[in-house]
C-alpha positions as CSV (number, residue, x, y, z in Angstrom):
1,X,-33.3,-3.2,-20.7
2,X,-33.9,-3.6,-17.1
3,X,-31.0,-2.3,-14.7
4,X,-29.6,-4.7,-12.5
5,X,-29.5,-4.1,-8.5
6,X,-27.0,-1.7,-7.4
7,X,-25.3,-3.8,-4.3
8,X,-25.6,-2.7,-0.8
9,X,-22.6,-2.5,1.9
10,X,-20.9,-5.3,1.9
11,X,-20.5,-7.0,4.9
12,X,-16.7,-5.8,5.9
13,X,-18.2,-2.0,5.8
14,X,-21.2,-2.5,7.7
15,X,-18.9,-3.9,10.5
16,X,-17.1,-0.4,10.3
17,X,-19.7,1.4,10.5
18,X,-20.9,-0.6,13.8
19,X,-17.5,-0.2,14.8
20,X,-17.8,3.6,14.5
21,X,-21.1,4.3,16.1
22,X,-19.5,3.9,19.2
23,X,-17.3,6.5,18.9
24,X,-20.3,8.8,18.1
25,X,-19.2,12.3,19.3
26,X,-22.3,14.6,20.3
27,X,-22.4,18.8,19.9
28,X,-22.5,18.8,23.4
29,X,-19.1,16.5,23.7
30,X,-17.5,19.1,20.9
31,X,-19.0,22.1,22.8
32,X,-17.7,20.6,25.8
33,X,-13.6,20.1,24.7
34,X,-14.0,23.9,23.5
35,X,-15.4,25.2,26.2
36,X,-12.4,23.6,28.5
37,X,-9.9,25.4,25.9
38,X,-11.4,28.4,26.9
39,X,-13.1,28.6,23.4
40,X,-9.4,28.4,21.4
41,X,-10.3,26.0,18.6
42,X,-6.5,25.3,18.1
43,X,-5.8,24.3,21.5
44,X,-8.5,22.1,21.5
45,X,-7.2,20.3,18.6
46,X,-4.0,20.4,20.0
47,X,-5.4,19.3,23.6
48,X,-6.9,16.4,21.5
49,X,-3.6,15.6,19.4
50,X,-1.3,15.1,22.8
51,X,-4.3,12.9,24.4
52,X,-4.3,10.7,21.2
53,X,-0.3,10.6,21.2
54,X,-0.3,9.3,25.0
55,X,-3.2,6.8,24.3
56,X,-1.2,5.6,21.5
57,X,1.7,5.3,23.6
58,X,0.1,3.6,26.3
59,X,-1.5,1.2,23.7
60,X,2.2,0.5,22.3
61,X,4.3,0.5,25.6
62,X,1.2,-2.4,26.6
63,X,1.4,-4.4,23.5
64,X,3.1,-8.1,23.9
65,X,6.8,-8.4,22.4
66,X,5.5,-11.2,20.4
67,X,2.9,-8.6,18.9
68,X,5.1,-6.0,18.3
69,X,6.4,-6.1,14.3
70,X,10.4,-5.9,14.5
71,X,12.6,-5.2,11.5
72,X,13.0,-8.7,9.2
73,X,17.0,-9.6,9.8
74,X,19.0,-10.2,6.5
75,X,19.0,-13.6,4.9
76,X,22.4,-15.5,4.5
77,X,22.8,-16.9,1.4
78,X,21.9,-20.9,1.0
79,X,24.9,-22.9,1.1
């Protein structure tokens, strides 16, 4: 009995992969980040945690209030 197809990506992950591949990181880039640490491997990642915490910060502090989610207020009871 013949096998049917297996199926490829669907469309959703090919756009994430897209999406990814330009945030491609080189060896270079990662030689680079350790080589500023002074070759520490935990204060690189650490050096890379605090810039990711600021650029989140930046991104939330920017954000409209309109986008922003805020807490859902209790509802009164009909009547």
């Amino acid at each position: 009995m013949p096998r049917e197809p297996e199926p490829g990506p669907s469309p959703r992950s090919r756009r994430a992969d897209a999406d990814l591949a330009a945030f491609d990181v080189s060896e270079q880039d990662i030689d680079e980040a350790i080589t500023a640490c002074e070759g520490d491997a935990r204060a690189t990642v650490r050096a890379l945690l605090v810039a990711y915490a600021m650029l989140e910060r930046d991104m939330s502090l920017r954000a409209s209030a309109g986008f922003v989610r805020r807490p859902a207020r209790p509802r009164r009871p009909p009547g």
